[in-house]
FITORMAR-72551 format. One line per 3 residues: number of its first residue (from 1); for each residue x, y, z of N, C-alpha, C. Coordinates in nm, 2 decimals, always signed. Example, Ala and Ser with C-alpha at 12.3 -4.5 7.8 and 13.67 -1.06 7.14 Angstrom:
! residues 2
1	+1.32,-0.57,+0.78,+1.23,-0.45,+0.78,+1.32,-0.33,+0.78; +1.28,-0.22,+0.71,+1.37,-0.11,+0.71,+1.29,+0.00,+0.79
//
This chain:
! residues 146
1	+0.16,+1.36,-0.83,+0.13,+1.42,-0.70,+0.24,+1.40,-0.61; +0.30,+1.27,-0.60,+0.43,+1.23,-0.44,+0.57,+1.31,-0.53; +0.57,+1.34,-0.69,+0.68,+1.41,-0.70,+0.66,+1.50,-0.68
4	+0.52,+1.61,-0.73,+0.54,+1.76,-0.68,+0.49,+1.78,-0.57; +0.48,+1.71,-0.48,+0.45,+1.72,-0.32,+0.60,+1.77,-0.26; +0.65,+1.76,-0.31,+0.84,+1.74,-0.25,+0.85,+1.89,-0.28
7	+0.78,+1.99,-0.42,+0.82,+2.14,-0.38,+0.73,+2.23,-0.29; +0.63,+2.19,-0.19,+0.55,+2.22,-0.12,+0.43,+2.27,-0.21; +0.34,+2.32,-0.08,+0.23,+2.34,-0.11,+0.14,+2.48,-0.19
10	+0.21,+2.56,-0.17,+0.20,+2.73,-0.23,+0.17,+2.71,-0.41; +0.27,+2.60,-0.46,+0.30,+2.62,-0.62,+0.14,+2.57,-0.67; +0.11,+2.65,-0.80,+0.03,+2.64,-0.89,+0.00,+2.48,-0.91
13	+0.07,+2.45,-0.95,+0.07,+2.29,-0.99,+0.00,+2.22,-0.88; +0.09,+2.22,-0.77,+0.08,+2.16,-0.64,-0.09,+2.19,-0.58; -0.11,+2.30,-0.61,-0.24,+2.36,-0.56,-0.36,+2.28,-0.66
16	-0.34,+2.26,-0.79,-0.41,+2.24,-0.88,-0.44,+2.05,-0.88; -0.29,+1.99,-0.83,-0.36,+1.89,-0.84,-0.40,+1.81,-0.70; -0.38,+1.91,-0.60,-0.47,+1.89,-0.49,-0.64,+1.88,-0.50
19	-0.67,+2.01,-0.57,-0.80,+2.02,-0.57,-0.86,+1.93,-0.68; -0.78,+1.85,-0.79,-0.89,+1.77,-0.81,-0.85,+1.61,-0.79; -0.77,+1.57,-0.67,-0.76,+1.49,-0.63,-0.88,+1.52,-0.51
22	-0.91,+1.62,-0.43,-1.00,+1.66,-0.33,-1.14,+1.62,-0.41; -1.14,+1.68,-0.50,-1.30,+1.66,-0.57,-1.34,+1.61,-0.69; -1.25,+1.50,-0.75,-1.23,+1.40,-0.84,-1.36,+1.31,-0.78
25	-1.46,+1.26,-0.85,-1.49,+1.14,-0.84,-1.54,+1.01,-0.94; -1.45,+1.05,-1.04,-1.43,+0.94,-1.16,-1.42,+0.79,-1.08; -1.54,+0.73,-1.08,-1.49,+0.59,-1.05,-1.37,+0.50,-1.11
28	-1.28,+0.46,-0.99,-1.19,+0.40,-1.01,-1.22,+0.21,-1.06; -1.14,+0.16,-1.10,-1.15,+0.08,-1.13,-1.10,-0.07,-1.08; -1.03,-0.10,-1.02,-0.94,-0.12,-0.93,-0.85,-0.12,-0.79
31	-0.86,-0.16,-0.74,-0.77,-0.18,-0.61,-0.67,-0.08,-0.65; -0.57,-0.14,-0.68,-0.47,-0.06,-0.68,-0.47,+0.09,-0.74; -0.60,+0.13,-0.79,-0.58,+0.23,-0.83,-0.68,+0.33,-0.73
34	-0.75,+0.25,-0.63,-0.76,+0.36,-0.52,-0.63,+0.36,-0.43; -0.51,+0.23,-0.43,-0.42,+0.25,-0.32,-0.34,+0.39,-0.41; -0.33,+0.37,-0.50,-0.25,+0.48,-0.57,-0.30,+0.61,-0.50
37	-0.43,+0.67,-0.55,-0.46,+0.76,-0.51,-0.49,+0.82,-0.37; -0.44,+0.72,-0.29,-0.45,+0.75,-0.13,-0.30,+0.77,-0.11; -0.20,+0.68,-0.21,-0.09,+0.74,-0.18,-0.05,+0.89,-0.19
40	-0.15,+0.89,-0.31,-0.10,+1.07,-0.38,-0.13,+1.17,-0.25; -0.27,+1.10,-0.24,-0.31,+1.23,-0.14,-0.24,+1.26,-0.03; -0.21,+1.11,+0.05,-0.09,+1.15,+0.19,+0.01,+1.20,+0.18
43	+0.03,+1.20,+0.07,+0.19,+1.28,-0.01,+0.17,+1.40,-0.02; +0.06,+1.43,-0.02,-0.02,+1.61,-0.02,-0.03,+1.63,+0.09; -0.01,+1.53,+0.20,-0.09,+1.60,+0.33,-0.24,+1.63,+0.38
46	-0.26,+1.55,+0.27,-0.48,+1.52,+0.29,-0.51,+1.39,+0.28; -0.61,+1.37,+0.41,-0.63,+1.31,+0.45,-0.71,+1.21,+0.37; -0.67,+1.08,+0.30,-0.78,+1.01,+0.26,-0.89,+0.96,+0.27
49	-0.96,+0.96,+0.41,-1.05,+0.95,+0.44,-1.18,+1.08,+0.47; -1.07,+1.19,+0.46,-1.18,+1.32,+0.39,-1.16,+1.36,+0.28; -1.21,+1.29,+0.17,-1.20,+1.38,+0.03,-1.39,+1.32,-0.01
52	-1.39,+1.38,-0.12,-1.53,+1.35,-0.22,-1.54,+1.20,-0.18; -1.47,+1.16,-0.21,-1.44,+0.92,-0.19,-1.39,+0.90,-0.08; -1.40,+0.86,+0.00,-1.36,+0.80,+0.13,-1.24,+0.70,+0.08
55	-1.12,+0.70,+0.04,-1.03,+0.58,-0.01,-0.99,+0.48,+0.07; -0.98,+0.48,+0.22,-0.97,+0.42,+0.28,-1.12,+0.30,+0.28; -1.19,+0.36,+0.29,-1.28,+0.23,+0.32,-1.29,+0.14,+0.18
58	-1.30,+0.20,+0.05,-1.27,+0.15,-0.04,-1.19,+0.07,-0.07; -1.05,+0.09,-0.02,-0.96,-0.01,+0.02,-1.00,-0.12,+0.08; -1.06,-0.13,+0.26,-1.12,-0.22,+0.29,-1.23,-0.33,+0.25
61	-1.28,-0.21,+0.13,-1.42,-0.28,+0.08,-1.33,-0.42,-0.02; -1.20,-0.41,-0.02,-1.15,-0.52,-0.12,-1.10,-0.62,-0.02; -1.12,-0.62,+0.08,-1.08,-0.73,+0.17,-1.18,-0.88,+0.20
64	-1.11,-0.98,+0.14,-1.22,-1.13,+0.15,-1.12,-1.21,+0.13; -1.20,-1.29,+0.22,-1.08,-1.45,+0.24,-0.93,-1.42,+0.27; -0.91,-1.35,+0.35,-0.78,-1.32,+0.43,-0.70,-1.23,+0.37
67	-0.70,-1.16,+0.25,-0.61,-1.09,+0.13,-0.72,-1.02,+0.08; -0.62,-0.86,+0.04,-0.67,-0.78,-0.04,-0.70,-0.78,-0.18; -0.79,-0.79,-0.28,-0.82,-0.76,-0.41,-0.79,-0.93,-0.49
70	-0.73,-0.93,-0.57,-0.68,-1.03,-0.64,-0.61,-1.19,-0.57; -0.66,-1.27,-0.59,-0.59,-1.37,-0.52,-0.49,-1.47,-0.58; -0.46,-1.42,-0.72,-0.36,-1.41,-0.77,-0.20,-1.35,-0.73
73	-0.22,-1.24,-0.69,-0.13,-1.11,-0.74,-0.10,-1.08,-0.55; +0.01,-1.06,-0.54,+0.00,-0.99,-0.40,+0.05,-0.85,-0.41; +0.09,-0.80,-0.56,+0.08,-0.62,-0.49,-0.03,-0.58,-0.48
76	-0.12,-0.63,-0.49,-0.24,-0.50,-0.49,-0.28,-0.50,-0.26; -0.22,-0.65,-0.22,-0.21,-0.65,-0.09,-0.09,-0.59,-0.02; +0.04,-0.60,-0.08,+0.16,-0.50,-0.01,+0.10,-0.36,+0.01
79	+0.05,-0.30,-0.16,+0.02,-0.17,-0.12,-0.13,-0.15,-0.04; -0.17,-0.26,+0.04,-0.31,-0.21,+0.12,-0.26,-0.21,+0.20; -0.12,-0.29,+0.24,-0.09,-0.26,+0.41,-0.02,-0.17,+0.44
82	+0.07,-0.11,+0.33,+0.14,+0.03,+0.34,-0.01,+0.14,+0.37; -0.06,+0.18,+0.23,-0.16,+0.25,+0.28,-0.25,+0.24,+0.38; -0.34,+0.16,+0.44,-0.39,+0.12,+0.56,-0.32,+0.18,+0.70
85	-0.17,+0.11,+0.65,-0.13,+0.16,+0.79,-0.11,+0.33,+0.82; -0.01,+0.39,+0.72,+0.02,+0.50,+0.72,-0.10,+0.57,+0.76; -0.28,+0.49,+0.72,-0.38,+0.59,+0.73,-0.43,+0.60,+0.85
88	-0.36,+0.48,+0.95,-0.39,+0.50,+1.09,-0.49,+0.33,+1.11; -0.43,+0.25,+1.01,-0.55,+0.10,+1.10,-0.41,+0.02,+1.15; -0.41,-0.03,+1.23,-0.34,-0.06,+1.36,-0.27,-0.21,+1.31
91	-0.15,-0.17,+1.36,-0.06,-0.31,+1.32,-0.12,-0.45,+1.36; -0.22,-0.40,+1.46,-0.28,-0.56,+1.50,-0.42,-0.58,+1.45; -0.46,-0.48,+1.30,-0.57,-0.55,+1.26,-0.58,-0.65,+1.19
94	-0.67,-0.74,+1.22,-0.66,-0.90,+1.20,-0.67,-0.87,+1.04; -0.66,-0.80,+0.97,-0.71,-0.83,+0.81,-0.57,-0.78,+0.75; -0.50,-0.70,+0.84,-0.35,-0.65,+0.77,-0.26,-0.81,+0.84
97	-0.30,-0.84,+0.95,-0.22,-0.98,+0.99,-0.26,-1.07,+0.85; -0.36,-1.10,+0.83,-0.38,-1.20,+0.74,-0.32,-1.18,+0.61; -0.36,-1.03,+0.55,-0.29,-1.03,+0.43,-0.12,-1.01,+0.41
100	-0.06,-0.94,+0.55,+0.06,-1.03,+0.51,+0.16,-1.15,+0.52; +0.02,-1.24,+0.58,+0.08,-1.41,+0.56,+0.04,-1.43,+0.44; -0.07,-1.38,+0.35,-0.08,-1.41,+0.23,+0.06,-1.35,+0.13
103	+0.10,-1.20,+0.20,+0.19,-1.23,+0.09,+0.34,-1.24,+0.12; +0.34,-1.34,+0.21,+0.48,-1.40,+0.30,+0.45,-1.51,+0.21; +0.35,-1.58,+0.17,+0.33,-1.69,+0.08,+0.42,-1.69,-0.08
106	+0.43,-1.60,-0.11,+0.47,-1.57,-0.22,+0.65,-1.55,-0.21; +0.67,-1.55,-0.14,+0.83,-1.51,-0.12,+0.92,-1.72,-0.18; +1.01,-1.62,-0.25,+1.09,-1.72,-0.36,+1.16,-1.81,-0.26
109	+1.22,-1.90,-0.33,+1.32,-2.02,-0.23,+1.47,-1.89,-0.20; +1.45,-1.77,-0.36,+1.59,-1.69,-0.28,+1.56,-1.59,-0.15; +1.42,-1.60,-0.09,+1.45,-1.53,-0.03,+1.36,-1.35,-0.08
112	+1.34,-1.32,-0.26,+1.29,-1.22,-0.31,+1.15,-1.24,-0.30; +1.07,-1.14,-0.34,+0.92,-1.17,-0.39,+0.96,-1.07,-0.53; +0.97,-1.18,-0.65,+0.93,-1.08,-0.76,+1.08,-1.06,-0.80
115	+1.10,-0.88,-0.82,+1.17,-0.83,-0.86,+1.24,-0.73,-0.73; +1.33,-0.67,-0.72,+1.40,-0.61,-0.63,+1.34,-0.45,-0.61; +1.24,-0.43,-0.66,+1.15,-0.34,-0.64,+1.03,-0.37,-0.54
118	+0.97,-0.46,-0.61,+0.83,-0.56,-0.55,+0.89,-0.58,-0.37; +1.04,-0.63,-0.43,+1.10,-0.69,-0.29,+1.12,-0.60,-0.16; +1.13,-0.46,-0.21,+1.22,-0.37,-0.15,+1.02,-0.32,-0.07
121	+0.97,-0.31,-0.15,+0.82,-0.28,-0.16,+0.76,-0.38,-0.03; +0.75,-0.51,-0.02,+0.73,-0.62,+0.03,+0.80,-0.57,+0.16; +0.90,-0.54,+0.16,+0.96,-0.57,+0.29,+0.93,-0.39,+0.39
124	+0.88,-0.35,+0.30,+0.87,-0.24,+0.37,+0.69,-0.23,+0.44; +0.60,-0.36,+0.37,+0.50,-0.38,+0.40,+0.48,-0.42,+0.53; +0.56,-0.52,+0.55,+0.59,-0.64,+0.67,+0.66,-0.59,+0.78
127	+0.70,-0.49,+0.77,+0.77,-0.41,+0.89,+0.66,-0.35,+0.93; +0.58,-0.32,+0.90,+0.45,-0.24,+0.89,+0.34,-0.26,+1.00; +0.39,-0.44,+1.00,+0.30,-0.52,+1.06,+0.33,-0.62,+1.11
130	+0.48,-0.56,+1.23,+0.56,-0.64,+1.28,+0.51,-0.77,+1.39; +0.58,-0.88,+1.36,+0.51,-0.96,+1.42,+0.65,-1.09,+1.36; +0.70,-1.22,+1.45,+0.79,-1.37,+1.41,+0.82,-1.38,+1.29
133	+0.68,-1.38,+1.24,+0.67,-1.44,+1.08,+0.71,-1.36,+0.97; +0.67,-1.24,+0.99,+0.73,-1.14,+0.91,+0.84,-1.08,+0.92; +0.91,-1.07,+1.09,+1.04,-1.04,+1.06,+1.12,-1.15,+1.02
136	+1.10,-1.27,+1.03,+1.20,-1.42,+0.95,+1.18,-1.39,+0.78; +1.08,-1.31,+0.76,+1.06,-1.38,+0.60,+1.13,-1.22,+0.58; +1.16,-1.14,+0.63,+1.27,-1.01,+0.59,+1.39,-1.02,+0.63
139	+1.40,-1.12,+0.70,+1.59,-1.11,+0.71,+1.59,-1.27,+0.69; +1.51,-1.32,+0.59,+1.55,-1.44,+0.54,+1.70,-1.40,+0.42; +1.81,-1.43,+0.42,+1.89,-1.46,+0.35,+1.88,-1.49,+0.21
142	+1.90,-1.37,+0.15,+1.87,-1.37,-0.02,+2.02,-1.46,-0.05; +1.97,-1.54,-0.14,+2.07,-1.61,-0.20,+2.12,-1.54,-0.37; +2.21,-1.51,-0.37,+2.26,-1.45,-0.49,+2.27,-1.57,-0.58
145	+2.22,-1.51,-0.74,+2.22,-1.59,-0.83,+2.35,-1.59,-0.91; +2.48,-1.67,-0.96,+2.58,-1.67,-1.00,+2.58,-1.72,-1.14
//
């Protein structure tokens, strides 16, 4: 869907997997696989919170103990604060504050979280939800590995 979103909205394709992203309601399984699908749809220009599934609240329904979904894992929380935010909940909601001190916790002694994807992913979360803490842990100084 976010690749053929890029040739607009007229094409067959484009048209096709709009409507059964609109009226899909295969239970998902996963966190991240409603954040996915809320990505698709903003990428379409529809609104996640009006389709067959409400994605947004579903998203929130994974929020306990200060972090989203897994308390292992912090992407399934990067991508709730991307999506969250983009869907309109406010950089000063106390649950996007919290989940990205949770995953400011995870950031390496170099400075990455993960892999340079995760990282690039991470840092684009925490701008998201500007605030001391999070701009130090994005222009913390990656240390190159030699």
């Amino acid at each position: 869907a976010m690749a053929l979103s890029t040739f607009g909205g007229d094409r067959s394709s484009v048209l096709a997997i709009k409507k059964f992203l609109i009226t899909d309601v295969t239970p998902l399984s996963s966190l991240t696989d409603y954040e996915r699908r809320a990505m698709a749809l903003m990428s379409l220009g529809i609104n996640p919170h009006e389709t067959s599934v409400n994605y947004i609240d579903k998203i929130l329904s994974y929020y306990k103990d200060g972090q989203f979904g897994d308390k292992t894992l912090f992407n399934d929380d990067v991508f709730a604060i991307i999506v969250l935010r983009r869907a309109g909940v406010p950089e000063t909601d106390e649950r996007l504050i919290s989940s990205a001190q949770f995953v400011r916790s995870f950031q390496n002694d170099m400075g990455a979280w993960s892999g340079v994807d995760m990282t690039a992913s991470v840092v684009q979360a925490l701008l998201l939800v500007p605030n001391e803490e999070n701009n130090k842990a994005v222009k913390k100084e990656v240390t190159p590995v030699v």
